[in-house]
C-alpha positions as CSV (number, residue, x, y, z in Angstrom):
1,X,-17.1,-44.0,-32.1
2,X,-19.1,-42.1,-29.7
3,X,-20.7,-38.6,-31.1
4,X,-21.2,-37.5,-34.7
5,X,-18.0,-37.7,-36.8
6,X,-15.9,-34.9,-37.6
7,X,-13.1,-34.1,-40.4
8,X,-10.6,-34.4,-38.0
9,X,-11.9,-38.1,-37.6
10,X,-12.0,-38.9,-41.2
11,X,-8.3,-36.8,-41.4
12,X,-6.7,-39.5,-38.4
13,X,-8.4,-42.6,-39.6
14,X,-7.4,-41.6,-43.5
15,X,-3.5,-40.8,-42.6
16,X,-4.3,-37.2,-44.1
17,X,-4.3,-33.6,-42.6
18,X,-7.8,-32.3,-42.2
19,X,-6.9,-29.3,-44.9
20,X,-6.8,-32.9,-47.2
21,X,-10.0,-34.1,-46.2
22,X,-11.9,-30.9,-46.8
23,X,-9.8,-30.6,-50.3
24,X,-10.8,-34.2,-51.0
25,X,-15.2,-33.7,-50.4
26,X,-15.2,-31.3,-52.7
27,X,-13.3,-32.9,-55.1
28,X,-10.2,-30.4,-55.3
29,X,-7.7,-30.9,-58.1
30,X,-5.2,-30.7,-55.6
31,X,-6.2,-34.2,-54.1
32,X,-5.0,-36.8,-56.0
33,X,-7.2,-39.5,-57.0
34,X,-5.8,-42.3,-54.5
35,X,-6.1,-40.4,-51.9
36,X,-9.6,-38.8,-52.8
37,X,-11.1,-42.3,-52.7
38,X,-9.9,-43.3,-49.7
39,X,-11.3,-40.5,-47.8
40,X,-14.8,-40.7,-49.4
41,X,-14.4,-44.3,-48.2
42,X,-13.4,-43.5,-44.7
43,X,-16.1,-40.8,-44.4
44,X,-18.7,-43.3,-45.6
45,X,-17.8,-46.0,-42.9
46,X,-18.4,-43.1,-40.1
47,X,-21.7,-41.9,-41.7
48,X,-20.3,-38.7,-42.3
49,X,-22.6,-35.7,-43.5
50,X,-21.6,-33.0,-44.7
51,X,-22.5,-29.7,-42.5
52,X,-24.6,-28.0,-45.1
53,X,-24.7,-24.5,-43.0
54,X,-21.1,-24.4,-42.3
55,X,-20.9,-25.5,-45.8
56,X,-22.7,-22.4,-46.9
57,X,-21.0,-19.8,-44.2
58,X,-17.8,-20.7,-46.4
59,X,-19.6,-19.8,-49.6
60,X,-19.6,-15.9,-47.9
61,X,-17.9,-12.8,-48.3
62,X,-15.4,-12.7,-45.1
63,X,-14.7,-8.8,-45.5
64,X,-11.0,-9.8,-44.8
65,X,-8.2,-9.6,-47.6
66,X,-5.0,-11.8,-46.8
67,X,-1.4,-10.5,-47.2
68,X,1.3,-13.1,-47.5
69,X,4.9,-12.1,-47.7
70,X,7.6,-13.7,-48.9
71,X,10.0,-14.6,-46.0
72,X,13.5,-13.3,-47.0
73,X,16.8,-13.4,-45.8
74,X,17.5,-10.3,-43.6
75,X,19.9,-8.5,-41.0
76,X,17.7,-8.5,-38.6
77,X,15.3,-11.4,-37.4
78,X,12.0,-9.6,-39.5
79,X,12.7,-11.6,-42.3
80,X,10.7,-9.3,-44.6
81,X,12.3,-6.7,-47.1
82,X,12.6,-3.2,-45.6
83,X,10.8,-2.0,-49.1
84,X,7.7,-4.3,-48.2
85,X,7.2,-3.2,-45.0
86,X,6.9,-0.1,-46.0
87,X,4.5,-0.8,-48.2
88,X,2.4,-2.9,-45.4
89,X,1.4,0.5,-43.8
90,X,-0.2,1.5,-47.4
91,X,-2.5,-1.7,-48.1
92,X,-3.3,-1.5,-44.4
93,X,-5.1,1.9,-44.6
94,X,-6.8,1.0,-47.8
95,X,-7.7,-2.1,-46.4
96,X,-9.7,0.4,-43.5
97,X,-10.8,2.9,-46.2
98,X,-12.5,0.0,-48.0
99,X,-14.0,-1.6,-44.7
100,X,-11.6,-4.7,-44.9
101,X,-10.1,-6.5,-42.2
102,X,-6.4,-7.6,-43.3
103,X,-4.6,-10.7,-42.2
104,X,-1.3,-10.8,-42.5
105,X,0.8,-14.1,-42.8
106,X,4.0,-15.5,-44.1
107,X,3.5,-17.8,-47.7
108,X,5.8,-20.2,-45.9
109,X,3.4,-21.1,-42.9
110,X,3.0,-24.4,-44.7
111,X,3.8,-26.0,-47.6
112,X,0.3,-25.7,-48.7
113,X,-0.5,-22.5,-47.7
114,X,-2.3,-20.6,-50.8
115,X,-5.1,-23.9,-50.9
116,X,-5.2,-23.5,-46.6
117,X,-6.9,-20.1,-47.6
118,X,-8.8,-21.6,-50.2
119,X,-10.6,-24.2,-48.1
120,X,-11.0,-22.2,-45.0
121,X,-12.4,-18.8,-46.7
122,X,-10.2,-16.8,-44.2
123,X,-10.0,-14.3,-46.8
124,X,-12.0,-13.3,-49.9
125,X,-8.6,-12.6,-52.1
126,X,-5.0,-12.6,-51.2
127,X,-2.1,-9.9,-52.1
128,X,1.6,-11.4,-52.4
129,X,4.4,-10.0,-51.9
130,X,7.8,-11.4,-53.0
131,X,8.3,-14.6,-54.4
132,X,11.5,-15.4,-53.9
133,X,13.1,-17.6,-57.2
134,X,10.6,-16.5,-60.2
135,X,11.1,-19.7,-61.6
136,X,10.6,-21.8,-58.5
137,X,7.2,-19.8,-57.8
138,X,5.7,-21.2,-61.0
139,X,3.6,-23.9,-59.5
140,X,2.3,-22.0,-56.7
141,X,1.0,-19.5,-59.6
142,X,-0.6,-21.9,-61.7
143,X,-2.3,-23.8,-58.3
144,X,-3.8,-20.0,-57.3
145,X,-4.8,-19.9,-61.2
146,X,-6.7,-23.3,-61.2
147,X,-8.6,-22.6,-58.2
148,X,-9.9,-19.3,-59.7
149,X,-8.6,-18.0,-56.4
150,X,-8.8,-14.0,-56.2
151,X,-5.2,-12.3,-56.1
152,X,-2.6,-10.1,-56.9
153,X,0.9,-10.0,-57.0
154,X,3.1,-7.4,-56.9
155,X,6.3,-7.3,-59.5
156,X,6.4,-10.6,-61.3
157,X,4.1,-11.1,-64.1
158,X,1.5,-13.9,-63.7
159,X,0.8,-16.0,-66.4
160,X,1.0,-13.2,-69.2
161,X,-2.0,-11.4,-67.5
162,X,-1.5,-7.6,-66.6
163,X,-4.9,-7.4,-63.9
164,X,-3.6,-9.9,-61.6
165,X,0.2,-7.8,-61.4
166,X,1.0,-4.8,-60.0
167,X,4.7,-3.3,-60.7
168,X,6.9,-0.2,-61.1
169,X,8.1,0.0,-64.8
170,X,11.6,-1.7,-64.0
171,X,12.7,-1.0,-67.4
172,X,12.4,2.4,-67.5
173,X,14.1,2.6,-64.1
174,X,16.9,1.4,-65.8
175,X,17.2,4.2,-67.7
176,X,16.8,6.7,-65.5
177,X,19.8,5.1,-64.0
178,X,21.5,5.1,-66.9
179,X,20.7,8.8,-68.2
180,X,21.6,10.3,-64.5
181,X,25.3,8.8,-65.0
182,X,25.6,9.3,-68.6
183,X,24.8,13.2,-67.7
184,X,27.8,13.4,-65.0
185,X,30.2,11.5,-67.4
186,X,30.4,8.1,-65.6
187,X,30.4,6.0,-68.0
188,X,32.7,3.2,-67.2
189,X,29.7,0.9,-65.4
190,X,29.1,-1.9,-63.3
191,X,26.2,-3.8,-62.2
192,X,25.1,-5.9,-59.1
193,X,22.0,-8.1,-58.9
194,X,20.8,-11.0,-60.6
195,X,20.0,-10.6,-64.2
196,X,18.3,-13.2,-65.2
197,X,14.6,-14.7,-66.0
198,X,15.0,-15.9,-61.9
199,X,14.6,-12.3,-61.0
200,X,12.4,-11.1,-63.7
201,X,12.3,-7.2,-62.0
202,X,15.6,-7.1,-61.4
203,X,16.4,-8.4,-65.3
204,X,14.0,-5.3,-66.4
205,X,15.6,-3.2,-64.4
206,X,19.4,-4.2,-65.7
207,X,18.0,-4.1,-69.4
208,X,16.8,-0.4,-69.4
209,X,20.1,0.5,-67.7
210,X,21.7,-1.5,-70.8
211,X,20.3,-0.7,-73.3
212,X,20.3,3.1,-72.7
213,X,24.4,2.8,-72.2
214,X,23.5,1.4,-75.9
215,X,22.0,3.9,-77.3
216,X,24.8,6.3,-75.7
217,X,27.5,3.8,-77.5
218,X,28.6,2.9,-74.1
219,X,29.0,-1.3,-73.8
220,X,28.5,-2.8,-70.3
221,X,31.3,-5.0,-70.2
222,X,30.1,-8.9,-69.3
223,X,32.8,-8.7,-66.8
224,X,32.0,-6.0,-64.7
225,X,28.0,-7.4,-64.1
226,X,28.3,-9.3,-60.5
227,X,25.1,-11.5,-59.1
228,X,23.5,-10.7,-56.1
229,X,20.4,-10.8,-54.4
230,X,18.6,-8.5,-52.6
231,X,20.5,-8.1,-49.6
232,X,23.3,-5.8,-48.1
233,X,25.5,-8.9,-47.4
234,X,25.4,-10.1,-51.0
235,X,25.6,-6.4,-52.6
236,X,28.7,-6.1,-50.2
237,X,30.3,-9.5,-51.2
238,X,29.6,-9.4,-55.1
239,X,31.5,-5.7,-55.2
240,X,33.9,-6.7,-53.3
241,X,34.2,-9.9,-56.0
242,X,34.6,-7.8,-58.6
243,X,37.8,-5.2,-56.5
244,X,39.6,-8.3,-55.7
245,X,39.7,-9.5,-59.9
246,X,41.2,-5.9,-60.1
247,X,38.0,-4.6,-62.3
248,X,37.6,-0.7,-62.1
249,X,34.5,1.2,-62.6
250,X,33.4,4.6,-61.9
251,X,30.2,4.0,-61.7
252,X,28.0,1.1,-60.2
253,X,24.2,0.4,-60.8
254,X,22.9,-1.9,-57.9
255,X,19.3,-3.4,-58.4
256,X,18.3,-3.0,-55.1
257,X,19.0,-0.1,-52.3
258,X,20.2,-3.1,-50.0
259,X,22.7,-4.5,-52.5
260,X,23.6,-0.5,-53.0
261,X,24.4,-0.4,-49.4
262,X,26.0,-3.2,-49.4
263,X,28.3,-2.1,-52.1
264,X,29.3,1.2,-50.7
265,X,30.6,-0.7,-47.4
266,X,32.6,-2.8,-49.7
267,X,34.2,0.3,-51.7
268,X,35.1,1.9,-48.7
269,X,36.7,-0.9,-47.0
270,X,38.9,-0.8,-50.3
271,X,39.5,2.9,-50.2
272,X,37.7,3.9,-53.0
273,X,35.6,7.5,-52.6
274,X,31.6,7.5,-53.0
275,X,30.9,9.7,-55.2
276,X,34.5,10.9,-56.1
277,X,35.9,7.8,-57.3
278,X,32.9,5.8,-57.8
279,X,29.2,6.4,-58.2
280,X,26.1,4.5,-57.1
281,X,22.9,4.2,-57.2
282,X,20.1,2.0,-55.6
283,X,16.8,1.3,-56.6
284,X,13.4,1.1,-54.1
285,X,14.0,4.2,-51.8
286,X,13.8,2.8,-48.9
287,X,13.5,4.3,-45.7
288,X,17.7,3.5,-44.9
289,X,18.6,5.4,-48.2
290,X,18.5,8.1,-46.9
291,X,20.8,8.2,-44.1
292,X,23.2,5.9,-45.4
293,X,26.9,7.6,-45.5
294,X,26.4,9.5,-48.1
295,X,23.0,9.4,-48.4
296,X,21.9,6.8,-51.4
297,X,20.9,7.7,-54.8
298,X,18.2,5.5,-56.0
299,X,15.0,5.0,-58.1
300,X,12.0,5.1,-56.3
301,X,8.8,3.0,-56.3
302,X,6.0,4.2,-54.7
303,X,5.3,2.4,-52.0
304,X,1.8,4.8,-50.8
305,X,0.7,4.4,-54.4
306,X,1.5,0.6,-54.8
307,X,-0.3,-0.7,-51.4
308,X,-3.4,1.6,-52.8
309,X,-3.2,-0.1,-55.6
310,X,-2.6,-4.0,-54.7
311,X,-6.0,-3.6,-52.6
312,X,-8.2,-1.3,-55.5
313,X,-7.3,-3.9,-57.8
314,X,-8.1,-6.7,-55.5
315,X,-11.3,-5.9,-54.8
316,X,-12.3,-5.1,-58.4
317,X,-10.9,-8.7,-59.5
318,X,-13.3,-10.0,-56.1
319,X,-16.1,-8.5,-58.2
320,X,-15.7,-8.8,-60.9
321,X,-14.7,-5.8,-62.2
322,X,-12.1,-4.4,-65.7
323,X,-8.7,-3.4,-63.4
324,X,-7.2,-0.7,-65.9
325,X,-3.9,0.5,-64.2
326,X,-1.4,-2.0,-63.0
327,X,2.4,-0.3,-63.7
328,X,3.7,2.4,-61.8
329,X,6.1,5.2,-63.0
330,X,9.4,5.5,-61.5
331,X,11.4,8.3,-60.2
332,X,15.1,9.4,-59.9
333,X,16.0,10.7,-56.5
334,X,19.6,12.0,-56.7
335,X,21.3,12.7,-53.2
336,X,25.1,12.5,-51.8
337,X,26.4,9.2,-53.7
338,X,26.3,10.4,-57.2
């Protein structure tokens, strides 16, 4: 071989990606021992040395945070959730405020993508957003964890550790739900969206709306509770699901504006008046709510407040500082649909 040897020589003569090689010299967990030795053993046949300077320039401060979002399914070809892009233009400005650059990537770029960030030191901390299944995240948490990698994640709670969250008080969005039908008399309910430890935000948010039908002695009725995700197509097919098994409501809690949406296209489509016949409300305000026909009642999040957030607490967590506030307070915005 002519020339000094490089990681991407050890990576072809190994059969691994270079991400792997640089993993594997300095001794990753993520590197399993098989393949560990057989790079140190390839790097010692080409007299490979390490770069100690570059070695060093990755120990630095890059003054660049990353943002990784959750690719989800969508109407258009964004694949990000309306409510997150709104949310973008808020960590952005912080990010300038704080003298941060901010790179912004999908957690799906590879299939290795939160240790890709780790070995390059592209960023000094990372902010996620979305996560799709709660459950199938898991190992993606506990890989960030074990590297000590800085980050923060909004909505679902990380390893029982408030400081590395950042979150609207789902539960007690519920009940603001709850309490704004309960005071127009609709108490005949349904809900959309997926309660269950999948969608831990979503669960919250069902709870609170539960349990304050509870304390009204109001039961939600198993049957009337329809699974969806958070997306206009699956708001619109789960209400529909539950018109065609004859089930009447007059009032329908959706856990997401976009399964709201959704949900009002199918009631319509079946005759059935929004807000005469049947009520509904959204949660997220987003930007759409507003202008849907009529205009969506929902429960807000803050998106200004959250972004400023995601990035204070980032940066205190990057050194090493207490991070005090992590939930937000929600609010009822009543309009047209209730």
């Amino acid at each position: 071989m002519k020339g000094k040897a490089t990681s991407f020589d050890i990576a072809h003569y190994a059969g691994v990606s270079q991400s792997t090689v640089s993993r594997a010299l300095r001794n990753s967990p993520l590197v399993n021992e098989e393949t560990r030795k057989r790079v140190f053993e390839v790097a010692k046949q080409l007299n490979y040395k390490v770069d100690k300077n570059a070695s060093n320039l990755r120990t630095q401060q890059s003054s660049t945070l990353a943002l990784l979002l959750f690719e989800d399914p969508t109407a258009d070809e964004s694949q990000i959730n309306p409510f997150f892009l709104a949310m973008l233009g808020s960590i952005t400005r912080a990010c300038a405020k704080e003298g941060y650059d901010l790179l912004v990537s999908f957690q799906s770029a590879s299939s290795d993508w939160q240790a890709d960030y780790e070995d390059s030191h592209r960023a000094d901390g990372i902010i996620l957003l979305g996560y799709g299944d709660y459950i199938d995240f898991q190992p993606k948490f506990n890989t960030l964890l074990e590297q000590n990698t800085k980050f923060v994640c909004w909505g679902a709670t990380v390893d029982n550790r408030a400081d590395l969250t950042i979150s609207c008080d789902n539960y007690g969005g519920g009940q603001l739900a709850a309490t704004h039908l309960i005071a127009q008399n609709r108490t005949d309910c349904a809900f959309i969206g997926d309660a269950s430890d999948h969608s831990p935000e979503f669960f919250a948010r069902f709870n609170g709306f539960k349990d304050k039908l509870k304390q009204h002695a109001i039961t939600l009725s198993e049957r009337k509770i329809a699974n969806a995700i958070s997306t206009e197509e699956s708001g619109y097919h789960a209400t529909r699901s539950l018109i065609a098994n004859n089930i009447t409501f007059n009032a329908l809690f959706a856990a997401s504006d976009l399964i709201a949406i959704g949900a009002i296209r199918a009631l319509k489509e079946a005759n059935i008046n929004v807000p005469k016949d049947v009520a509904v409300i959204g949660f997220d305000n987003i930007s759409i709510a507003s202008y849907v026909n009529p205009p969506l009642t929902t429960i807000e999040q803050n998106t200004t407040i959250a972004g400023q957030m995601l990035v204070e607490n980032l940066l205190k967590l990057i050194r090493g500082e207490q991070v005090q506030s992590t939930l937000l307070t929600p609010r009822l915005i009543a309009r047209g649909s209730s």
